[in-house]
Backbone as CSV, one residue per row, in Angstrom:
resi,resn,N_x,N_y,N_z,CA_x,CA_y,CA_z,C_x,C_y,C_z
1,UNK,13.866,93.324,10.859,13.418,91.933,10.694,13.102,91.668,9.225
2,UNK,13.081,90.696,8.846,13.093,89.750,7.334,11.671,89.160,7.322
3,UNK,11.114,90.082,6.812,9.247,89.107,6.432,9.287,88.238,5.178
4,UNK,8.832,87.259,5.874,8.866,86.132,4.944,7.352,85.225,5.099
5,UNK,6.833,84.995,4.190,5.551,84.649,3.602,4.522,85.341,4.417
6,UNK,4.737,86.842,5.458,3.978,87.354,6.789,4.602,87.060,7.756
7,UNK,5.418,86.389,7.970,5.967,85.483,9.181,7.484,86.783,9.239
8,UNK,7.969,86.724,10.785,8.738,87.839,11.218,10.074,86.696,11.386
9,UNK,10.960,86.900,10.777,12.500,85.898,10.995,13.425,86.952,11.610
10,UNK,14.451,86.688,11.771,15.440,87.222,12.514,16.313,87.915,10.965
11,UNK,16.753,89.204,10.936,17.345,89.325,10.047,19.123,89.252,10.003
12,UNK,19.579,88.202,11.205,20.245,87.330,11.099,21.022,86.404,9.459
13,UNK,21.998,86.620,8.966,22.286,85.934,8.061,22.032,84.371,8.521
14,UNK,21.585,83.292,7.210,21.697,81.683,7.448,22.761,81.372,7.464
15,UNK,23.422,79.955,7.934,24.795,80.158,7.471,24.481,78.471,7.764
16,UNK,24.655,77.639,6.561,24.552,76.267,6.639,25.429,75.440,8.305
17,UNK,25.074,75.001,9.063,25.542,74.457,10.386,24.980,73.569,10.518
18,UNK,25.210,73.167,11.981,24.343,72.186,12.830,23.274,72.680,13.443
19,UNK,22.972,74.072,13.688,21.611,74.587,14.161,20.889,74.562,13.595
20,UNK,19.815,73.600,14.432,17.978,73.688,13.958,17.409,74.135,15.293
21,UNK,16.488,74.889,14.711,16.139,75.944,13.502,17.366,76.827,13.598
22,UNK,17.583,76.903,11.861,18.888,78.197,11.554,18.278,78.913,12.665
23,UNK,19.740,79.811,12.817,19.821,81.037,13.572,18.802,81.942,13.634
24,UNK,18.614,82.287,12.305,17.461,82.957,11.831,15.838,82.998,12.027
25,UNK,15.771,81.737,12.626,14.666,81.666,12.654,14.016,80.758,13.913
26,UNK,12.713,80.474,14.813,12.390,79.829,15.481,11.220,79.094,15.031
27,UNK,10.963,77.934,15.604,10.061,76.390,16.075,8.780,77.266,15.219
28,UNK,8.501,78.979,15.986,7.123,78.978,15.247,7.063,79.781,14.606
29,UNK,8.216,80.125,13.522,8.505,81.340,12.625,7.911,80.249,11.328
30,UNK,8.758,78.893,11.153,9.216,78.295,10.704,8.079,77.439,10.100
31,UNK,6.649,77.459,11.178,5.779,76.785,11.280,4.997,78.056,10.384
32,UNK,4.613,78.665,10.805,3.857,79.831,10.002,4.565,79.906,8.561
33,UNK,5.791,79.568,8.367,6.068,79.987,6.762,5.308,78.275,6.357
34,UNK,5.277,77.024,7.151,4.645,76.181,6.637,3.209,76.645,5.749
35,UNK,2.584,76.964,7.274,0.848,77.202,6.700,0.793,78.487,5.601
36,UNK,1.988,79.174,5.311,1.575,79.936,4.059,2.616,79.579,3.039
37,UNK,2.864,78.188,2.956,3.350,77.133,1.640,4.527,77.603,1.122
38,UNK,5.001,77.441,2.311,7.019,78.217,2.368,7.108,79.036,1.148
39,UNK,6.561,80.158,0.747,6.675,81.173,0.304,7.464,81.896,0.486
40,UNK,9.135,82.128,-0.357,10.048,83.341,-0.031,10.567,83.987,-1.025
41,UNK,9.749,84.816,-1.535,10.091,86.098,-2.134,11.475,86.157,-2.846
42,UNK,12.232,86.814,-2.017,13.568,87.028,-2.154,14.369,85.603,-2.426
43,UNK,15.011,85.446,-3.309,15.430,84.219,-3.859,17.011,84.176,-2.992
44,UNK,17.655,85.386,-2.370,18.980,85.050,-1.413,18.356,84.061,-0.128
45,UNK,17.574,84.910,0.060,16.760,84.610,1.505,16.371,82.953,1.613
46,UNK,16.036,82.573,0.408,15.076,81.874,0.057,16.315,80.553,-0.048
47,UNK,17.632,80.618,-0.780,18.740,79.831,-0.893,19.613,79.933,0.460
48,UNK,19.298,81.137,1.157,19.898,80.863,2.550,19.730,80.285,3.654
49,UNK,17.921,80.035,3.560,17.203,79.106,4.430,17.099,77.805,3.847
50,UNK,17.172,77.367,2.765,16.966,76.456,1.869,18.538,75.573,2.961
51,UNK,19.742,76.382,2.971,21.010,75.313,3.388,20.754,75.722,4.972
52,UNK,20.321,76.712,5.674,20.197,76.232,6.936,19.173,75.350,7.627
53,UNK,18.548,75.211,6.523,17.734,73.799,6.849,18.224,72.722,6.835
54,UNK,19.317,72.194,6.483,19.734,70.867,5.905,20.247,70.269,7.542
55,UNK,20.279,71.062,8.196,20.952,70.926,9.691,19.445,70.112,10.279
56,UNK,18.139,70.312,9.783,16.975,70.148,10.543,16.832,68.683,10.298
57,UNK,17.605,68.246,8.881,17.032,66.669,8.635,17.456,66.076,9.606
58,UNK,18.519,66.386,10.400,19.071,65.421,11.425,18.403,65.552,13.158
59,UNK,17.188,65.942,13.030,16.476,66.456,14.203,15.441,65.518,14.529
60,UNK,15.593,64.985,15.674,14.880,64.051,16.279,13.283,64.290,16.082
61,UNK,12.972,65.683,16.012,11.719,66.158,16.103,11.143,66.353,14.862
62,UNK,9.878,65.387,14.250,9.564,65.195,12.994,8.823,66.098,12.664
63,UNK,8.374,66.977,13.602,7.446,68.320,13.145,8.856,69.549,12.228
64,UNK,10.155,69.359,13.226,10.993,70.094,12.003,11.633,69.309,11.272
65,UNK,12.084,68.075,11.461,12.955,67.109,10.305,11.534,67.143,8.738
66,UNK,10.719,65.707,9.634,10.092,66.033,8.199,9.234,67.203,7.502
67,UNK,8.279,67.587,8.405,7.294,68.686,8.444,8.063,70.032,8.249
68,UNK,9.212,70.540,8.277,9.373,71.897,7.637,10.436,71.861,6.682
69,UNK,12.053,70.829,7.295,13.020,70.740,6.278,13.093,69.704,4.938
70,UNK,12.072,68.854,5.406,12.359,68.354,3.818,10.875,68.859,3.068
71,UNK,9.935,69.186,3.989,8.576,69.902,3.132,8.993,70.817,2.214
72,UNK,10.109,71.740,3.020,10.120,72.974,2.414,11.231,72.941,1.362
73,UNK,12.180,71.883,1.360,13.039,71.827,0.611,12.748,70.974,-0.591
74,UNK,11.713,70.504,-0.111,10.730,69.494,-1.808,10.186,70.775,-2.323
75,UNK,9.219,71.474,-1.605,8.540,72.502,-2.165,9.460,73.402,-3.045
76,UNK,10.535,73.638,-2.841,11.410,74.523,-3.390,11.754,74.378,-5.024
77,UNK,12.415,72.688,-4.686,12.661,72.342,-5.845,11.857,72.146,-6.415
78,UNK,10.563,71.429,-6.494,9.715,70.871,-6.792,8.993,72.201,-7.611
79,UNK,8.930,73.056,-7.012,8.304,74.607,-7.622,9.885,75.403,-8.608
80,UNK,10.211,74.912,-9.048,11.420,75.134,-9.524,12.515,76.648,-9.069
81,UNK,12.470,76.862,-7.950,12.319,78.124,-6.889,14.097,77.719,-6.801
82,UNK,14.765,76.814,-6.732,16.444,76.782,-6.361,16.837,76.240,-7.686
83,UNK,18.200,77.367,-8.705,18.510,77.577,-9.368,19.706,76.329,-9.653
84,UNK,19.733,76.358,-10.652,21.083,74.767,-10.766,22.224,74.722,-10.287
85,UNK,23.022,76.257,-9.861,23.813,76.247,-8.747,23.610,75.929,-7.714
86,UNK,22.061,76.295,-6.835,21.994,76.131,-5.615,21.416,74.553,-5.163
87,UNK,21.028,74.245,-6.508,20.803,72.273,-6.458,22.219,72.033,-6.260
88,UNK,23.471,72.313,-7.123,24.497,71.977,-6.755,25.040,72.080,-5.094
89,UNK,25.104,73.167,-4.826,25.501,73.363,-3.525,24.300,72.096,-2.560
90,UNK,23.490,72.291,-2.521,22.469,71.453,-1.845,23.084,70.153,-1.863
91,UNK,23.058,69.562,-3.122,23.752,68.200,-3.533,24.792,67.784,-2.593
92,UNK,25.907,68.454,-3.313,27.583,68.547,-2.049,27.382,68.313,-0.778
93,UNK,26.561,69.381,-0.341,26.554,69.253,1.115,26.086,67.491,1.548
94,UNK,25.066,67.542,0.589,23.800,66.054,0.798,25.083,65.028,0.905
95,UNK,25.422,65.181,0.348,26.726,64.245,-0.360,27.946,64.049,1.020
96,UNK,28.132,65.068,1.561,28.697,65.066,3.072,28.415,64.784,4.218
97,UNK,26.622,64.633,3.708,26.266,64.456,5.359,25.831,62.729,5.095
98,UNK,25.708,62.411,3.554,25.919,61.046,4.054,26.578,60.293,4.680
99,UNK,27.982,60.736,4.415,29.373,60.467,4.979,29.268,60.275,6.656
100,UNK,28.488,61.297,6.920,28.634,61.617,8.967,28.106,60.287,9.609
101,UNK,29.051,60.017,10.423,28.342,59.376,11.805,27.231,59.969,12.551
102,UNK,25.732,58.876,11.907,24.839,59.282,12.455,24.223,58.062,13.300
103,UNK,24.483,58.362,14.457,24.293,57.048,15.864,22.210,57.783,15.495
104,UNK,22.214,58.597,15.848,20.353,58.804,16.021,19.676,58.582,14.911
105,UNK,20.197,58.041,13.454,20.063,57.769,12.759,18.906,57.854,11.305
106,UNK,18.924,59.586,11.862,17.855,60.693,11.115,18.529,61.072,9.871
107,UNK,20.302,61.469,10.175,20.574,62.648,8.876,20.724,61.569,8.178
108,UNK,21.295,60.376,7.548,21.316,59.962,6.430,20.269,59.582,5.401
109,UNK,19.231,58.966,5.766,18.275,58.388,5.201,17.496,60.061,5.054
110,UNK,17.009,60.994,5.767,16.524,61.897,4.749,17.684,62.647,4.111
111,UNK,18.863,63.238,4.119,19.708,63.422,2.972,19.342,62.359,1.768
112,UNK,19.149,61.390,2.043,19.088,60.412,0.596,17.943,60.908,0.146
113,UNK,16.758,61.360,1.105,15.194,61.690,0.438,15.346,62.910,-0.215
114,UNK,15.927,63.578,0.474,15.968,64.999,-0.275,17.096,65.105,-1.991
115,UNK,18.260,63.901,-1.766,18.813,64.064,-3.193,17.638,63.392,-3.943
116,UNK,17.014,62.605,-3.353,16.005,61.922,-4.484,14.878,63.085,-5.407
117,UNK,14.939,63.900,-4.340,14.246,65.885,-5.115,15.300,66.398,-5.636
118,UNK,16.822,66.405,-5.275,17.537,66.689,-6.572,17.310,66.446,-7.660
119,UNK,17.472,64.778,-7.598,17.399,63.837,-8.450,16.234,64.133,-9.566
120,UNK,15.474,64.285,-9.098,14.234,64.513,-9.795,14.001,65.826,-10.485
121,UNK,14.780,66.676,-9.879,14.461,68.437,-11.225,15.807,68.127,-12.368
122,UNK,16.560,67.067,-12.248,17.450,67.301,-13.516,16.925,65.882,-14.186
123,UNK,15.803,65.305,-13.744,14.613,64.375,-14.430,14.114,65.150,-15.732
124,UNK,13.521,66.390,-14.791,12.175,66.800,-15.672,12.978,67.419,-16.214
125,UNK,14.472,68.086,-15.914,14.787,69.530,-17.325,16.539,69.307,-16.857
126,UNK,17.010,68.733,-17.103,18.256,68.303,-17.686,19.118,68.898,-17.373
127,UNK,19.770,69.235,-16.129,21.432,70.543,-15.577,22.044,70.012,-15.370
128,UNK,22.711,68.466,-14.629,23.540,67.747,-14.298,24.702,67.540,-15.441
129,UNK,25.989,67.720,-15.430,26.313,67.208,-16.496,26.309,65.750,-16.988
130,UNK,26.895,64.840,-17.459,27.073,63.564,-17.895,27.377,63.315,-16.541
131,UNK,28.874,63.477,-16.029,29.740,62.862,-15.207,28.656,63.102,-14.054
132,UNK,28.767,64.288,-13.982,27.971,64.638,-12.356,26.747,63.425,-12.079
133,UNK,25.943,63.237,-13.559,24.971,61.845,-13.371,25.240,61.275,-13.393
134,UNK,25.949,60.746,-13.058,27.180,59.304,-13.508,27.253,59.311,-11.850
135,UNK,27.906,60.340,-10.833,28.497,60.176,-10.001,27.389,60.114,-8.858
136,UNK,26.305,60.382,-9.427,24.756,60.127,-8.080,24.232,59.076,-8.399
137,UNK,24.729,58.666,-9.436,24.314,57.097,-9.567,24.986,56.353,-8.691
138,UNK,26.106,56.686,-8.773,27.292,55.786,-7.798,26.502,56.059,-6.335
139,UNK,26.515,57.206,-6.128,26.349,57.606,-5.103,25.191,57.097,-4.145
140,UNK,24.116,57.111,-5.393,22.556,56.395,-4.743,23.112,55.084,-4.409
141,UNK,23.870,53.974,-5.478,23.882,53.231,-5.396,24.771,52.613,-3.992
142,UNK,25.774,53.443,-3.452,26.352,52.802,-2.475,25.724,53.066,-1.076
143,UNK,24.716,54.278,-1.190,24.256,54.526,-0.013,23.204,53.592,0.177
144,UNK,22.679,52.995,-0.927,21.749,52.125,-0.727,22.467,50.760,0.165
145,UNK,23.339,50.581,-1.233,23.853,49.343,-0.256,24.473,49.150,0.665
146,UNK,24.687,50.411,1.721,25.474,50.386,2.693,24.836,50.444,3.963
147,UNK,23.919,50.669,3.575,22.787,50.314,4.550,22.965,49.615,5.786
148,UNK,22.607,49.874,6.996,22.841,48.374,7.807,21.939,48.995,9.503
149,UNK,21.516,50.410,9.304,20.305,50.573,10.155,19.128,50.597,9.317
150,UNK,18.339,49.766,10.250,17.120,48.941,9.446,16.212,50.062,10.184
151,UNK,16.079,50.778,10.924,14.836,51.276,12.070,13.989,51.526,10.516
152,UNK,12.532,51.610,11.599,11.557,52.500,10.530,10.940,53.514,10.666
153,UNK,9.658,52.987,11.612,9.169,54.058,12.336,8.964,54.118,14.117
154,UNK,8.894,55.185,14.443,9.209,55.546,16.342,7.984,56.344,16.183
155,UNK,6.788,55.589,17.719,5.807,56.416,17.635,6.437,58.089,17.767
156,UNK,7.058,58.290,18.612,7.531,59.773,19.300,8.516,60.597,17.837
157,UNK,9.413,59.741,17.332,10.569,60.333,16.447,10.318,60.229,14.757
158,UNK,9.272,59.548,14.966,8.880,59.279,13.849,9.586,58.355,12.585
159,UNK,10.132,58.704,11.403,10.229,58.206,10.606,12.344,57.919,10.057
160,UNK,12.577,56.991,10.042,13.761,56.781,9.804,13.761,56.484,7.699
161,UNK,14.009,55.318,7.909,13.534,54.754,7.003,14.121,54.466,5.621
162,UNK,15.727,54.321,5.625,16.701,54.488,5.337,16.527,53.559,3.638
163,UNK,16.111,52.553,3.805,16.033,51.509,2.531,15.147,52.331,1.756
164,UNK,13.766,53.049,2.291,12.829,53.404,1.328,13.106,54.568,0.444
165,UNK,14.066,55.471,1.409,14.664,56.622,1.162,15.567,56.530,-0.329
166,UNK,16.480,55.309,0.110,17.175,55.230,-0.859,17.083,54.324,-1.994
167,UNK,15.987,53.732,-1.805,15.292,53.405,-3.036,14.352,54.467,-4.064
168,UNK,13.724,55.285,-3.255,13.301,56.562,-3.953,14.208,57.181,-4.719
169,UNK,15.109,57.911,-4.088,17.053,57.887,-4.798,17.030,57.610,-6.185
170,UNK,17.133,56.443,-6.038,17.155,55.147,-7.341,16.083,55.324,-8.436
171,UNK,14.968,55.484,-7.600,13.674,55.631,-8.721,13.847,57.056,-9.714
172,UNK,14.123,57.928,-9.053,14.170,58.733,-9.332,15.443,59.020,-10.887
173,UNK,16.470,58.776,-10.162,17.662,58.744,-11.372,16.796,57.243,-12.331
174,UNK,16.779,56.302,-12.274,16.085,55.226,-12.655,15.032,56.037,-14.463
175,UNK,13.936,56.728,-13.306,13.413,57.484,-14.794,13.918,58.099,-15.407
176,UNK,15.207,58.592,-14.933,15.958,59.952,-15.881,16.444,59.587,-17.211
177,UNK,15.838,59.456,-18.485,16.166,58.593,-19.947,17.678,59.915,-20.416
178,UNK,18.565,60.627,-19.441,19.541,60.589,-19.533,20.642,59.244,-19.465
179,UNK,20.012,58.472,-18.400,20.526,57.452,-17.692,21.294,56.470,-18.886
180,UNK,22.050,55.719,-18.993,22.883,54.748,-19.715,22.763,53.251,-18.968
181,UNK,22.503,52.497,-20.186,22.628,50.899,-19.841,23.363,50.208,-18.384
182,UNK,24.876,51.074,-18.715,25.844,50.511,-17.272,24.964,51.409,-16.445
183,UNK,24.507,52.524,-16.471,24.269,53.046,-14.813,22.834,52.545,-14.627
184,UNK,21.924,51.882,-15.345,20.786,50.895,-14.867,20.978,49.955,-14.123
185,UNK,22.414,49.152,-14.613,22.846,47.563,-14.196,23.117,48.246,-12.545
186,UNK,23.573,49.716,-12.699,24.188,49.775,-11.200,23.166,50.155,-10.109
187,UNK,22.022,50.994,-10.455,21.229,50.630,-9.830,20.357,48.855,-9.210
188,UNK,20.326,48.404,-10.179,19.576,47.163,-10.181,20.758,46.066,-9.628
189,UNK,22.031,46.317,-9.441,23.337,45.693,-8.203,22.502,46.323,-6.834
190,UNK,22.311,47.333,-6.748,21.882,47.843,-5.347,20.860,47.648,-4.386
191,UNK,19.796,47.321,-5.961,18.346,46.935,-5.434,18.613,45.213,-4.789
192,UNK,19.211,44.342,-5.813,19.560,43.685,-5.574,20.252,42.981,-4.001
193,UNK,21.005,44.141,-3.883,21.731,43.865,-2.014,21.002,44.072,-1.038
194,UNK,19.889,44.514,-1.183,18.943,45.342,-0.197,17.474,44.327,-0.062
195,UNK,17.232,43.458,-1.518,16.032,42.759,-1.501,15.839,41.732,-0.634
196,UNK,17.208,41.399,-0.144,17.528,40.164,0.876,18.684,40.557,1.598
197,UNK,18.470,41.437,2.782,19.582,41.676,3.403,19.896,40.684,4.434
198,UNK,21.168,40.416,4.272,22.215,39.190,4.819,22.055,39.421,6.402
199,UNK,21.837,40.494,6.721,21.297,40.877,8.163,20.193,40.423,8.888
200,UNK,19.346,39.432,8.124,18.239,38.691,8.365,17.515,39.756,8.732
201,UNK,17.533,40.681,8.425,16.075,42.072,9.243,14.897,41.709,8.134
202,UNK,14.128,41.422,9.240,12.643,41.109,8.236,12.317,42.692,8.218
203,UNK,11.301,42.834,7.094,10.942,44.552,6.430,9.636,44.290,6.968
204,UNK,9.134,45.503,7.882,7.985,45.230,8.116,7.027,47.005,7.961
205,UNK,7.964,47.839,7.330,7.568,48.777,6.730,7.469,49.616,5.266
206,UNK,6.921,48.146,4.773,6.720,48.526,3.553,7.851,48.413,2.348
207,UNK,9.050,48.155,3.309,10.568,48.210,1.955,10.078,47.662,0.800
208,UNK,9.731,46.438,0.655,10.198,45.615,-0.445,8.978,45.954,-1.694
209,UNK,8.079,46.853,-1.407,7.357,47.814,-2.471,8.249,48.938,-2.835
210,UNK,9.201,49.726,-2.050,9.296,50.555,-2.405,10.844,50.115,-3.100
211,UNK,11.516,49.229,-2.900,12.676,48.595,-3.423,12.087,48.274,-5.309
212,UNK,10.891,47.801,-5.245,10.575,47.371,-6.526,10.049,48.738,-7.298
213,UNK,10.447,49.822,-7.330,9.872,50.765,-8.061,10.874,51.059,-8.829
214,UNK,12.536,51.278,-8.636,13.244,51.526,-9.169,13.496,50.144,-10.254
215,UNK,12.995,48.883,-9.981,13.480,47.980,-10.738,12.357,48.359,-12.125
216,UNK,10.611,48.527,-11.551,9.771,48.786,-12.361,10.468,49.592,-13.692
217,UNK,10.733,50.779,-13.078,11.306,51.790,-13.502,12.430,51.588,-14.652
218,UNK,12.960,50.945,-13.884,13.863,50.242,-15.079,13.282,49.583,-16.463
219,UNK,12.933,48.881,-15.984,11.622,47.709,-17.134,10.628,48.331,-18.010
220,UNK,10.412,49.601,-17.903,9.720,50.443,-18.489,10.352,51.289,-19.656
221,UNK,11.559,51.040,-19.216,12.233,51.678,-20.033,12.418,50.579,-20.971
222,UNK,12.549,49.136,-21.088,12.951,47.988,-22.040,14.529,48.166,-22.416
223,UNK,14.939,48.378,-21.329,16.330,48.296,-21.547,16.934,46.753,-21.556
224,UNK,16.457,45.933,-20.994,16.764,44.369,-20.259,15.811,43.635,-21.485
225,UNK,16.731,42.900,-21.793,15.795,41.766,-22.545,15.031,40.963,-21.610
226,UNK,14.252,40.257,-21.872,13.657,38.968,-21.314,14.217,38.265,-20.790
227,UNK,15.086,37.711,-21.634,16.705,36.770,-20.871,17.357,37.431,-20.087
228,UNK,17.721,38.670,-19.932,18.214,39.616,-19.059,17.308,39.452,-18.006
229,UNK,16.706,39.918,-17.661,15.705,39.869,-16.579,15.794,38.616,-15.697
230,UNK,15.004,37.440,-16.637,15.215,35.932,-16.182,16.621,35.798,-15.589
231,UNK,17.923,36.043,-16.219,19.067,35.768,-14.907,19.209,36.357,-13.970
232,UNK,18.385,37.561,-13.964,18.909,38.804,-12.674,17.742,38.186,-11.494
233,UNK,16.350,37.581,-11.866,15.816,37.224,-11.057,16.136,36.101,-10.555
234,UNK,16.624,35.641,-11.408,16.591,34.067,-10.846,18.183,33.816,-9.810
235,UNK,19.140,34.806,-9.757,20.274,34.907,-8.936,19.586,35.289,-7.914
236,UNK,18.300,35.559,-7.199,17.975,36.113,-6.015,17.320,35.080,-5.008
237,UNK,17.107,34.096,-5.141,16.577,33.128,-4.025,17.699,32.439,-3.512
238,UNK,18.905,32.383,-4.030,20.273,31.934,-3.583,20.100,32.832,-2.242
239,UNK,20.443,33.897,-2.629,20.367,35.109,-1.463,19.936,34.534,0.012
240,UNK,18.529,33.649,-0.206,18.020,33.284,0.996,19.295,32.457,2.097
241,UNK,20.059,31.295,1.435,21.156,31.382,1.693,20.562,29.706,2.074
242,UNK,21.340,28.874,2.343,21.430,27.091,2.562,19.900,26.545,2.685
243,UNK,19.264,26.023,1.785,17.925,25.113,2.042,17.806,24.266,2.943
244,UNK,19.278,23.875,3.812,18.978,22.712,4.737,18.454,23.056,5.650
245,UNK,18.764,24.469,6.232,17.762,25.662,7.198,16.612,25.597,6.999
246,UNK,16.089,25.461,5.870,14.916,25.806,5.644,13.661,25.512,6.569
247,UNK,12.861,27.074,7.203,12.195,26.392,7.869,12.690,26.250,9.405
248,UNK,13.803,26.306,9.856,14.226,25.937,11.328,15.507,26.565,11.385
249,UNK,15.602,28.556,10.639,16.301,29.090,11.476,15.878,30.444,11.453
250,UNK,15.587,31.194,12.095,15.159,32.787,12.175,15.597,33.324,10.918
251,UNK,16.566,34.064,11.132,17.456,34.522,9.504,17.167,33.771,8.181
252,UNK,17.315,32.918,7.968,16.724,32.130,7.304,14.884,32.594,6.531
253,UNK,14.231,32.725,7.316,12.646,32.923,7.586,12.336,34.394,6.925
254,UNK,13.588,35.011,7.504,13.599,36.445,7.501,13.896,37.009,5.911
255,UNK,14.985,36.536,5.461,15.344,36.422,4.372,14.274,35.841,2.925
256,UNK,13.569,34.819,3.682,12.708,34.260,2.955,11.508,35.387,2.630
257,UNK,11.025,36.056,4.019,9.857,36.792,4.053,10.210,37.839,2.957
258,UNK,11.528,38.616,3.114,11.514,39.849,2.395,11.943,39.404,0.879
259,UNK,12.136,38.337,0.071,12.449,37.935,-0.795,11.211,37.542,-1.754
260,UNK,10.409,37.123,-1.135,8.691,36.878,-1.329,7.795,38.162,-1.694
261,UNK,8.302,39.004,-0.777,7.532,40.180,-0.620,8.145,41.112,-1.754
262,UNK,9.443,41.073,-1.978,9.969,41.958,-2.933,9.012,40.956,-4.459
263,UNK,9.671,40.031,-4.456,8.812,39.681,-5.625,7.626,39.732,-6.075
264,UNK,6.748,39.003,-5.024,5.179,39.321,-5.022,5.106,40.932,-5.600
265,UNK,5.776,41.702,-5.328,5.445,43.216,-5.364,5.410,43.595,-7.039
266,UNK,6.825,43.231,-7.617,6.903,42.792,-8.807,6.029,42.672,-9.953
267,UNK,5.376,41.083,-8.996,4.910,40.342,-9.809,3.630,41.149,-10.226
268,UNK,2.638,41.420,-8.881,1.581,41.974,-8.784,1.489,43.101,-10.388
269,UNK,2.662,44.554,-10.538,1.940,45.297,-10.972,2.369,44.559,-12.252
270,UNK,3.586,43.909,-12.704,3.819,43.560,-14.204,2.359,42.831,-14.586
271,UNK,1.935,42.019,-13.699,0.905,41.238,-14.254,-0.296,42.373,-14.950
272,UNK,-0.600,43.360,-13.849,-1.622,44.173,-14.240,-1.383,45.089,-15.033
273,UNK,-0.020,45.238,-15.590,-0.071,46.173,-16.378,0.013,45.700,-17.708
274,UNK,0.031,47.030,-18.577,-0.197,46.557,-20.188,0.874,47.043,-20.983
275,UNK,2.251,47.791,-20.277,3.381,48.215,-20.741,4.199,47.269,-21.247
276,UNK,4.640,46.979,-22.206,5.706,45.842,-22.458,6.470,45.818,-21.610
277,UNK,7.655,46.597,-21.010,8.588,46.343,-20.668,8.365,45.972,-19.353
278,UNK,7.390,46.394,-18.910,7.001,45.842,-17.293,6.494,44.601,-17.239
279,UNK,5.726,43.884,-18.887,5.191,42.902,-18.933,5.781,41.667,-18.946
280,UNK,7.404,42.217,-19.627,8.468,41.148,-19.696,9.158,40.735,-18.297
281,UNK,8.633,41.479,-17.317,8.778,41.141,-15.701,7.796,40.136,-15.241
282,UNK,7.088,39.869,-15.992,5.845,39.158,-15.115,6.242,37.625,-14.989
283,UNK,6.752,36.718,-16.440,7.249,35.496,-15.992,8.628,35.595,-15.867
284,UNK,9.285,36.174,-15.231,10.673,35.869,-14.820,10.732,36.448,-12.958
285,UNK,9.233,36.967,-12.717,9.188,37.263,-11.141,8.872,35.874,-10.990
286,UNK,7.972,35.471,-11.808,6.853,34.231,-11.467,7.810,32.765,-11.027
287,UNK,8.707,32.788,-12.120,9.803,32.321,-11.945,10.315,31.924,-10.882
288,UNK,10.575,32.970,-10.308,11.752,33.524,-9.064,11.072,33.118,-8.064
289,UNK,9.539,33.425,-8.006,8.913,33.139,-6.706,8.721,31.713,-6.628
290,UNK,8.715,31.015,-7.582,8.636,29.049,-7.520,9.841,28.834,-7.242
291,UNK,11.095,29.655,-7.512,12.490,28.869,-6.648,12.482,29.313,-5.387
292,UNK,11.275,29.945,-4.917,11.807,30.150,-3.155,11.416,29.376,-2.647
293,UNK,12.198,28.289,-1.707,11.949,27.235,-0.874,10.510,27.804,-0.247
């Protein structure tokens, strides 16, 4: 057997699949490497459970989706414990399982959470090449906007949550001052499709805060002039879509609510803050929110 943080695993090779829990391991092997702060020694061991976890994001059961596979796979990276090959491999895969038909609608939205912990160790220390950042930009950016399951949260299944996910995504590459002018604009196209989705789904978990972090993010950087800003906001109350509705059609209402709320969100921290570039957000939200019917 394979001791890992005290905890007894199967000394079973991992082998990236559809089984949760890997082969290797069971419900309360898995749980015990939790309570001793996924601790694994051996760095094979450690990259072999790291990809037979990726099978767990798609698990109905949030004690292993969120609570061990993306805990333990933040913890990893986050502790700088998976090497820039094995971010790569991680990535790819992430990158495939966006692709899958997911009807239960678990694996995509945390694949997006977990590249957003990619995303974030070639933040703090730089391995991605140019292109490769170039191509998770794309990547954040279409998964964002492709969006079109809204779920959020299930008392029993817990957490979906697909917009917030992939707005984190965004935030994340967003701070990376690798980032280039065009791949800002392409984030801020994405945020954009998502702030008023044409689907009339009113957000009633929090999206349209977590949609405005990557824009923050942006603005902090002072990449956008003033005038820049002012047209990008002010193209967004169109979004709501015909004023003659106004008021007397569901969708309509819906559109309105999350368009308000994204802004208000905006508006709120530019006002309170003392950063220029966030400050040059404050009258061009203010703006935006007097053209919403």
């Amino acid at each position: 057997m394979l001791i890992l943080a005290g905890g007894l695993l199967s000394a079973s090779p991992v082998r990236a699949g559809d089984d949760c829990p890997p082969e290797c391991a069971d419900a309360a092997s898995l749980q015990l490497l939790k309570r001793q702060g996924f601790v694994v020694e051996d760095a094979t061991t450690r990259n072999a459970l790291a990809l037979g976890l990726l099978a767990c994001l798609s698990s109905p059961d949030p004690l292993l989706r969120d609570g061990i596979a993306y805990e333990a796979l933040t913890a990893w990276l986050r502790g700088d414990q998976l090497d820039a090959g094995m971010r790569r491999q991680l990535r790819d895969r992430l990158y495939a399982m966006l692709q899958d038909v997911d009807e239960a609608g678990f694996r995509r939205p945390f694949s997006a959470l977990v590249l957003s912990e990619v995303a974030r160790t070639d933040r703090i220390a730089q391995w991605m090449r140019p292109e490769e950042r170039a191509d998770m930009v794309e990547a954040g950016a279409q998964y964002l906007t492709s969006i079109r399951d809204y779920r959020g949260y299930d008392n029993v299944q817990g957490w979906r949550h697909g917009i917030a996910h992939g707005s984190d995504w965004l935030m994340q590459l967003a701070m990376n001052p690798a980032l280039q002018r065009a791949q800002l604009d392409v984030i801020l196209g994405a945020v954009a499709a998502q702030a008023v989705p044409q689907s009339a789904h009113a957000y009633i978990y929090g999206e349209p805060g977590r949609l405005a972090r990557p824009v923050l993010h942006v603005a902090r950087r002072g990449a956008l002039t003033e005038v820049e800003w002012t047209a990008w906001f002010a193209a967004l109350p169109g979004k709501i879509g015909d004023p003659s509705g106004a008021y007397a059609d569901t969708a309509w209402l819906a559109r309105r609510h999350d368009l308000l709320a994204f802004l208000t969100a905006i508006h709120f921290e530019a006002q309170q803050s003392q950063d220029a570039g966030l400050k040059s957000l404050e009258l061009a939200a203010a703006r935006a929110i007097k053209a919403v019917p």
